[in-house]
N, C-alpha and C positions, 0 to 999 in steps of 0.2 A: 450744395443743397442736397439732400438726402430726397430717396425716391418718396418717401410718405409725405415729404414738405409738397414737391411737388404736385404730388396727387392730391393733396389738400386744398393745395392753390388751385389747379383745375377743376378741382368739383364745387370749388368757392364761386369759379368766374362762371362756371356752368349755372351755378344757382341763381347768379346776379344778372346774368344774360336771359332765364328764365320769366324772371322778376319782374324785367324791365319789357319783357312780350307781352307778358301778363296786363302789367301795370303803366303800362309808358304812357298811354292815351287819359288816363286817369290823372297820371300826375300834372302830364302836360296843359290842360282844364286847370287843376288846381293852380299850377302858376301863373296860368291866364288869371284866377280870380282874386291875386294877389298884386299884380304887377301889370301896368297899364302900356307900359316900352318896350318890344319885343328883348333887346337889349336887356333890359332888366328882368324879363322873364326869364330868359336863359342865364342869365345869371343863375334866380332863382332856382331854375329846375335843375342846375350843375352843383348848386349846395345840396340841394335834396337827395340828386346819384351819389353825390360825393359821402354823406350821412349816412345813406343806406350800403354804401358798400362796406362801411366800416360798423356799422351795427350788425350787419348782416351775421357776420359768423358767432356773436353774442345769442342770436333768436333760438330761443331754447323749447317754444312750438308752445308756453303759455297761454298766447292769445292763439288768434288765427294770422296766419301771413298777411292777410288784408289788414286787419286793422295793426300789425305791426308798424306794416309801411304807412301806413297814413298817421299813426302817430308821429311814427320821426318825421313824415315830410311836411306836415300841419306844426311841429314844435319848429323845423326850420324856416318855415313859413311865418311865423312869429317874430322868431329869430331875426330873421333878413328884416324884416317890417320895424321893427324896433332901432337893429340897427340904424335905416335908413333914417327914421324921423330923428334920432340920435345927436347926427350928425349934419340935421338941416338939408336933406336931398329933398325935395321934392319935384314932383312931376308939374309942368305947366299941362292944366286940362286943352288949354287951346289947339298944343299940341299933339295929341294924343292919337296915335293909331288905333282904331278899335279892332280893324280886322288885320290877321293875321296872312300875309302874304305869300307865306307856304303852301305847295301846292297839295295834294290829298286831300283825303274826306273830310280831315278835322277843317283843314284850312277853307275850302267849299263852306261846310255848315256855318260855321263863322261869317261867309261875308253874306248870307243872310241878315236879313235887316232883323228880322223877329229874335232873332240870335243874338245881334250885336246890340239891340235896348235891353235883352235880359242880362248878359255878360255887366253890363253899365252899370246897371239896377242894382246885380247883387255886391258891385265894385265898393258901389255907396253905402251898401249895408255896416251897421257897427261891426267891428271885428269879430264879436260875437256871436251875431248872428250870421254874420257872411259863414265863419267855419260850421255853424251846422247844416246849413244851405247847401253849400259845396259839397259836403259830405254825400246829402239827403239824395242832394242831384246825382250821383254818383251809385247811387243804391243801396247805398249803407244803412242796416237797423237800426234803430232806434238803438238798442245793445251796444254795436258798434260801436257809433256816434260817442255814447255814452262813455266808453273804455278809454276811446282814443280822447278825448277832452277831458277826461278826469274828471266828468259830472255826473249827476242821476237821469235814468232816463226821463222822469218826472220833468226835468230842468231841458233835457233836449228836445221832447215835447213841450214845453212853453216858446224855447226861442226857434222853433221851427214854424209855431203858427204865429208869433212876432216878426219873421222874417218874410213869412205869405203877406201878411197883411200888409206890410211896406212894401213889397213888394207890386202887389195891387196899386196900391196907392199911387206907384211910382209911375208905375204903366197905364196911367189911368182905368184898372178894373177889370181891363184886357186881363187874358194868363197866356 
């Protein structure tokens, strides 16, 4: 291997290791709002690093890095979701872990109760709207949202106040 491959390869891992400081706590949310089995979470989130470390050296700075990564991890997020009903996986709800047993802030804020009816709530949303939810939650524009779903903002704005209002619904009114 040649000194440029090398150096290529390190400023790749450099980027990816960047990435993931940046974005880990993000993504790791998203595949909590996917995936109900810590097990199948990390699944989940291993297709995601796995996705992005191989798009990565394709991101040629068109969009923004934010909504690069949430495009590819929201299309594997799809992806994995598809697959499973596919093949007849499904979760028993009776079983279901809600909180995260991990120790850190993420896993703290989680076993809040107010935490774990909302995580539920947006679980039940259509797939539809759970992705623009997730997003919104996340602090993504409207713009964003928009790019990364391949929709109009017009359209991200309707299924974002479709998703408040089930979600209301859900929680009885609480937010």
């Amino acid at each position: 291997m040649s000194q440029t491959e090398q150096d290529k390869k390190i400023e790749l891992a450099k980027r990816y290791e960047a990435l993931w400081q940046e974005f880990g706590p993000s993504l790791q949310r998203l595949a909590f709002s996917y995936e109900f089995l810590p097990q199948a979470r990390e699944d989940l989130l291993q297709e995601i690093l796995l996705a992005l470390w191989i798009a990565l050296p394709r991101f040629r700075g068109e969009s923004s890095l934010r909504t690069f990564v949430f495009r590819i991890a929201h299309n594997r997020a799809l992806t994995h979701v598809w697959r499973r009903k596919r093949t007849g996986i499904h979760e028993d709800p009776e079983s279901l872990q809600l909180a995260d047993k991990r120790a850190g802030p993420e896993g703290t804020a989680i076993h809040n109760a107010t935490q774990e009816r909302l995580l539920q709530a947006i679980r039940e949303l259509p797939l539809s709207l759970k992705q623009v939810m997730t997003l919104a939650l996340e602090e993504t524009s409207h713009a964003e949202i928009a790019e990364i779903l391949g929709i109009s903002e017009n359209n991200v704005a309707v299924r974002l106040n479709r998703a408040r209002n089930l979600l209301r619904e859900k929680l009885g009114g609480r937010q």
